[in-house]
C-alpha positions, 0 to 999 in steps of 0.5 A, spaced: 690 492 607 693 491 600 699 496 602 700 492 610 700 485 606 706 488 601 710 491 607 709 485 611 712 481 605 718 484 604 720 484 611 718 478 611 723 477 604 729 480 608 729 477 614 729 470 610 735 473 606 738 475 613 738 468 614 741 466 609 747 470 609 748 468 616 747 460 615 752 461 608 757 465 613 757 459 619 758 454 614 762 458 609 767 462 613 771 468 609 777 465 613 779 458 615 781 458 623 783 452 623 789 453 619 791 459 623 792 454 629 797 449 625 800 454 619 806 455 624 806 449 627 814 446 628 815 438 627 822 436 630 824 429 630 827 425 637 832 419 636 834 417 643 839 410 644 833 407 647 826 408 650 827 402 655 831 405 659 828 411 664 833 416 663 832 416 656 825 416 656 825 422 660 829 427 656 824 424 650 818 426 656 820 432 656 823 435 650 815 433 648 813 437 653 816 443 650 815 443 644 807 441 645 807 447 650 808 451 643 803 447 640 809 444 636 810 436 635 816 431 637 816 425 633 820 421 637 824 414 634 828 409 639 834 406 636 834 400 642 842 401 643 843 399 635 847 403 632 845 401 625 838 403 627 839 409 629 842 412 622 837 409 619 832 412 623 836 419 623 835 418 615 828 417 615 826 423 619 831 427 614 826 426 608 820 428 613 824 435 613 823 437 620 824 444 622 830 440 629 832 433 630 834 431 637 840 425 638 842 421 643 847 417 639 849 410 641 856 411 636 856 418 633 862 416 629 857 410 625 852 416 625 857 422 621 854 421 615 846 422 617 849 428 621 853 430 615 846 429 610 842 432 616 848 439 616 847 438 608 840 441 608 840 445 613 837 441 619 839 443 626 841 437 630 842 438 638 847 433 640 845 431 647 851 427 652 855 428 645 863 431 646 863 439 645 867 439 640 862 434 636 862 436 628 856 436 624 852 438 629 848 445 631 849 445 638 851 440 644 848 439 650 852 435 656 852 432 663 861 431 665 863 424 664 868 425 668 866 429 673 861 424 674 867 418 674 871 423 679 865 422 684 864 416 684 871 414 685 872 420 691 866 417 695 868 409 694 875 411 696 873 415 702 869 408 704 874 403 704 882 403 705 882 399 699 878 395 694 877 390 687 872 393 683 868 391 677 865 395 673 859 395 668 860 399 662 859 400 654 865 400 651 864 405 644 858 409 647 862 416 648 859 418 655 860 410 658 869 411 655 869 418 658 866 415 665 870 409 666 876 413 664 876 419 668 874 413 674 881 409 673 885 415 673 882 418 680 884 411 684 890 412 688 894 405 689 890 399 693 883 401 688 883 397 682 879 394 676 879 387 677 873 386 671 869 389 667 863 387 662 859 390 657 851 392 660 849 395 654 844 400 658 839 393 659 837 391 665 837 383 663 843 383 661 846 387 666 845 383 671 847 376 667 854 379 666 855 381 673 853 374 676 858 372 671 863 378 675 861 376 681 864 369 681 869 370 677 873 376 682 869 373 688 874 378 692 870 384 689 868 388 695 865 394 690 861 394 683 860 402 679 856 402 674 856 406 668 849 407 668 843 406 674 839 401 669 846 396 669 847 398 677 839 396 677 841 389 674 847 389 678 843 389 684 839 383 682 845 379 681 847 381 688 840 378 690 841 371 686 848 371 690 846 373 697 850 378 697 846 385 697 849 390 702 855 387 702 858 390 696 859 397 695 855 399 689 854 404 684 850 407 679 850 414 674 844 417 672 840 419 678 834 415 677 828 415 682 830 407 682 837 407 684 834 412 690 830 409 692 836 402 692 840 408 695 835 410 701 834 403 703 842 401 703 842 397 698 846 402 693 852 406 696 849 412 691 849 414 684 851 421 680 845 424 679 845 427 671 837 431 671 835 429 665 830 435 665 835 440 666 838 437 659 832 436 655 830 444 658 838 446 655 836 442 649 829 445 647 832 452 649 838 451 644 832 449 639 827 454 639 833 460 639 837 457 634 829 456 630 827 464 633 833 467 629 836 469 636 842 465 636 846 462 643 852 465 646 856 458 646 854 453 642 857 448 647 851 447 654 854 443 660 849 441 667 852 439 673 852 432 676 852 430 683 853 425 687 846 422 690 848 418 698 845 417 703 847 423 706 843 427 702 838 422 700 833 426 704 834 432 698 832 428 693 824 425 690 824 417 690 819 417 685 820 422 679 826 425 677 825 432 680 
């Protein structure tokens, strides 16, 4: 009896001390996985001109995705078209020590020296809708201004004999100048620029600055925006007036708004710039440069094309695909 009462004692210790070693090891793992999960982890940094505006909060939408579809993070600041904003933003992102930045500029003359400061410690900054031969930056990705003005001013012009024509800009934004440029040199005579104003990308005041258009140059039989947010506001300048569908109107960007103006006749159409194609190009240039595998021209260009209602049919009206 003795004997079966000690074996059962010590097959009773060691089943107690089993136990122990498995409740120290699930409390007390040899290895730390969750740190496995993060030791890896890239942080990049996105400063676009401004959220508010759709186009720009899709490319931000975007570039997110990527970077999250790598177990990454996007850390995404909104300049509201202030370009003093936005250098400091710039600023406060390099003391973060992210391993990429992101920049839509709203001056990129006024942001030289964070892009010089970001360059100085090796930080590699995407330029998105920058010029090609931008300097301080890694990499840009663009859609053609003035491939985008030369559409506009080709459909306007196989629309009317002749026309005065009011434009809303932003003067000192580089994508804005280009367009506006590349518009007025494609007009043959008979096409002129009567007026023009500033919509800054807000819809608000877009719309104030072209009522003020409208009744300055009441012989305008056509309206080109820079941007859709501004040809939105024009829009609903042109409904105060009574004037919707009277005037041909356009737009640059493409979005599921100025489609859907476009499908109803209220927009004669709007260049479509596929801000989820560039985001894409961007995160591609990013991941590569970071990857060691280097990219064969620093300089990446995405189409535009010219949204009408000949071809509406083609596009979404409620996204941006």
């Amino acid at each position: 009896m003795k004997p079966n009462s000690l074996l059962y004692y010590l097959l009773a210790g060691a089943l107690l001390g089993l136990l122990l070693v498995l409740s120290l090891f699930l409390y007390f793992p040899p290895y730390d996985y969750s740190y496995q999960q993060t030791a890896n982890r890239r942080t990049f940094g996105s400063v676009m001109q401004t959220l508010s505006d759709p186009y720009y909060e899709a490319v931000d939408s975007k570039l997110r995705s990527i970077a999250e579809s790598r177990g990454d993070v996007l850390v995404s600041r909104d300049a509201r078209q202030r370009a003093d904003k936005q250098l400091e933003q710039v600023y406060e992102l390099i003391r973060q020590k992210p391993d990429g930045i992101f920049i839509s500029a709203v001056d990129w003359n006024q942001l030289s020296p964070a892009l010089a400061a970001a360059e100085r410690v090796g930080i590699p900054v995407v330029a998105l809708d920058a010029s090609s031969n931008l300097e301080q930056v890694t990499a840009t990705v663009s859609s053609n201004p003035s491939a985008a003005g030369r559409l506009c001013a080709d459909d306007l012009m196989s629309r009317l004999p002749e026309a005065e024509i009011l434009v809303l800009d932003q003067p000192g934004n580089r994508y804005s100048d280009s367009f506006v440029s590349s518009f007025r040199d494609a007009l043959r005579d008979g096409y002129t620029i009567v007026g023009e104003g500033d919509g800054s990308r807000q819809l608000a005041l877009s719309s104030k600055v072209c009522g003020a258009l409208l009744d300055s140059y009441p012989d305008a039989n056509a309206i080109v925006a820079v941007n859709d947010q501004s040809a939105v506001g024009a829009l609903a300048a042109l409904e105060r007036q009574h004037l919707e569908g009277q005037l041909l109107l356009y737009g640059v960007d493409g979005s599921p708004q100025a489609r859907s103006a476009v499908q109803k006749g209220l927009m004669a159409g709007s260049v479509a710039r596929y801000p989820y194609e560039l985001a894409q190009a961007a995160g591609d240039a990013m991941y590569a440069l970071l990857d060691g595998q280097g990219i064969d021209d620093p300089a990446t260009h995405i189409g535009v094309s010219m949204i009408t209602a000949s071809n509406i049919d083609d596009y979404d009206l409620t996204s941006w695909q």
